[in-house]
C-alpha positions, 0 to 999 in steps of 0.5 A, a space after each residue: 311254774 318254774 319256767 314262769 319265774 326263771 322268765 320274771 327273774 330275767 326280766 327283772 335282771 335285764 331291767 336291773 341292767 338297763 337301769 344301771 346303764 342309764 347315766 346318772 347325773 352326778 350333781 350333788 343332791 342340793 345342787 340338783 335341788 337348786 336346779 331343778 327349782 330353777 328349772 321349774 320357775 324358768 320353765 313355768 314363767 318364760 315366755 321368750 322373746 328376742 333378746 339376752 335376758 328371756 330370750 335367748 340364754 333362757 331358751 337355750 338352758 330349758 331346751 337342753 335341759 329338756 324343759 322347754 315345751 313345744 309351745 315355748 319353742 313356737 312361741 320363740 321361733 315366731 318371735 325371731 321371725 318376726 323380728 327378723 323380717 322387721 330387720 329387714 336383715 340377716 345383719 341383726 346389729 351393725 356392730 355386735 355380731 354376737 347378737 347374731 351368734 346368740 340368736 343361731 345358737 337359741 334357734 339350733 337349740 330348738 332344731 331350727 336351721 338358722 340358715 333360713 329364717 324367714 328367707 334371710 341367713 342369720 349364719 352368713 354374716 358371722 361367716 365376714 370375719 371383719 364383721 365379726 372381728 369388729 366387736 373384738 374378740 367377744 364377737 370372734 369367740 362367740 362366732 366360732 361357738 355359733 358356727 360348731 353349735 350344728 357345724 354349719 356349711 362354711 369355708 374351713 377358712 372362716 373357722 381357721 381365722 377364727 380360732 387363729 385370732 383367738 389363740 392370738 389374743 391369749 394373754 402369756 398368762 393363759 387368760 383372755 380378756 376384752 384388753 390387757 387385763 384379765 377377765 374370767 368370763 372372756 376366759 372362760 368363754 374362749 375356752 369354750 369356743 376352742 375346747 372343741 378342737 383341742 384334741 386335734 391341734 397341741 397349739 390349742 391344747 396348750 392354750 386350753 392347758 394355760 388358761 386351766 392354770 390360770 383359772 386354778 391360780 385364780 385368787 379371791 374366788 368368792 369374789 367372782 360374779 355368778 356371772 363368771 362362775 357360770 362362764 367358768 364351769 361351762 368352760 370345764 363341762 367343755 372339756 369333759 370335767 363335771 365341776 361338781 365332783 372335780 376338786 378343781 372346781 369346787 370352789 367355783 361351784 360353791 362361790 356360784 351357789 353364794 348367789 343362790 335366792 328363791 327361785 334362781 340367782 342374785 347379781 350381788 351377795 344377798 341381793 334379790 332375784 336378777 333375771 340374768 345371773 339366774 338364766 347364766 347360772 341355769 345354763 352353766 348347771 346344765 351344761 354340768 348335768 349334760 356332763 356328768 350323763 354323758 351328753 353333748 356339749 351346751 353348745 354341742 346341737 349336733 345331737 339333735 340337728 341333721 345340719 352339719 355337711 362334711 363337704 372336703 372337696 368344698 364343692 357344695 355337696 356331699 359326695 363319695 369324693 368326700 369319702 375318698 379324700 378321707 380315706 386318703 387321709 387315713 392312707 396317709 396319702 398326700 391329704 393334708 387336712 387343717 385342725 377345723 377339717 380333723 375335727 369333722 373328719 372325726 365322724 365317731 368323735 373319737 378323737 382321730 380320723 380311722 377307717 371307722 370315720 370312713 364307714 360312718 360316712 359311707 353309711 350316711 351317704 347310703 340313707 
């Protein structure tokens, strides 16, 4: 008898123990309300199609919320393919590469390579910095985002042009905007773009640290859209801050949550459901919820994808000559490697490339 309950005391201990190891969301109880109303209608009344409003935005908040189903997920990648093979072009829009970035983020959400849809590569093009730069600098900011979302196989150069041209375009005030003036939502969005590799560069996290402060700086907060909300409190997921607890964010929090009406959000103050503000605002509370448990980035899709190619010889493969260049890196032997290589030489994510990125690779290559 008494081994019998020295067994069920155990076993309540060591369900105790797993429990409290388990995240838990730190959203304040009528955020997560709000959320998980949102969450409900979105996810009962979408049925996606290709585009920014129900489509991509929607797809990707409800997939990394884990609300969308298997059939909503079909439903999306058929639609794309569709729309794609109707194209005729991995080129969705002659002058806005961003519809492109949109589309490889909605689909690497749903575990889909983008690099073969229908036979056509909707990652190549964002790959042609003019294409990309053509559009300006929304169109860069959204590429890189594209591009980390599975680390997709390109020249590291790409990405170096990328980030060179958007730390280039930082106003001195630590803003971004589409010309001179200051933009939240342009801010925000290129803080997301870059927070990636700001551990491994101090030029880019200066440029992170800059735009914070102006961000903190921000006067008339209650007068931002819950567009620019949403944009912001990514920005600060992107770094590791769950805006919903950091004082910092607060503000922008509650000036989110302003816009609040039945089953999602209003464009304007005291105006009636929008299709848009609600589906940026999802995203943005999921992209806090991912946060506060401990999660990969919004945008972050390396936690359910096998895409990423750590090729450093960038001879299309990987190999144990990849391996050996990191651990020549780590013997500080004459291997010199850019901010974007550091980033994915960090295999561990730990902020640094050490022998524990080189077993980690080996491991890899032993699957």
């Amino acid at each position: 008898m008494r081994i019998k309950i020295r067994k069920i005391i155990s076993s309540v201990i060591v369900f105790v123990l797993v429990i409290c190891a388990l995240p838990a969301s730190a959203l304040s109880a009528d955020i997560k309300s709000k959320y998980f109303e949102t969450e409900k209608y979105l996810s009962d009344s979408l049925s996606p199609q290709v585009g920014s409003i129900g489509g991509e935005w929607a797809v990707i908040g409800l997939a990394r919320s884990g609300k969308l189903n298997d059939e909503q997920k079909q439903t999306y990648y058929e639609a794309v393919k569709s729309y794609v093979e109707a194209n005729g072009s991995a080129k969705l829009n002659n002058r806005k590469s961003s519809d492109n970035s949109r589309v490889v983020l909605a689909l690497s959400a749903i575990g889909k390579n983008a690099e073969n849809i229908g036979g056509y590569n909707l990652v190549e093009p964002l790959t042609d910095f003019d294409y990309v730069k053509k559009q300006g600098i929304n169109g860069v900011i959204w590429a890189l985002i594209a591009l980390d979302s599975c680390c997709y196989h390109t020249s590291n150069s790409i990405r170096d042009d990328l980030i060179g041209e958007i730390c280039g375009s930082q106003h001195p005030d630590g803003s971004w905007g589409l010309d001179e003036t200051a933009d939240p939502d342009v801010t925000g969005m290129a803080v997301q773009a870059i927070a990636p590799y700001r551990q491994y560069d101090d030029k880019i996290q200066n440029a992170v640290d800059n735009a914070f402060a102006w961000i903190h700086n921000l006067n008339n907060i209650d007068s931002l859209s819950p567009e620019s909300c949403a944009q912001l409190i990514v920005a600060a997921a992107y770094n590791g801050i769950i805006p919903d607890v950091d004082e910092r964010f607060l503000c922008i929090i509650d000036c989110l949550i302003r816009y609040s009406v039945e089953n999602g959000f209003s464009h304007t103050l005291n105006g009636e459901y929008n299709q848009m503000a609600t589906e940026q605002a999802f995203y943005a509370l999921t992209a806090c919820e991912r946060v506060s448990r401990g999660q990969a980035a919004l945008y972050d899709m390396t936690d359910i994808s096998n895409f990423e190619v750590l090729d450093f010889d960038n001879d299309g493969i990987e190999s144990i000559n990849d391996v050996a260049i990191i651990q020549r890196y780590v013997a500080e032997f004459a291997v010199d490697f850019s901010t974007v290589q550091k980033k994915s030489a960090d295999i561990n994510k730990n902020g640094r490339i050490d022998i524990g990125d080189v077993t980690m690779y080996q491991q890899r290559l032993a699957q």
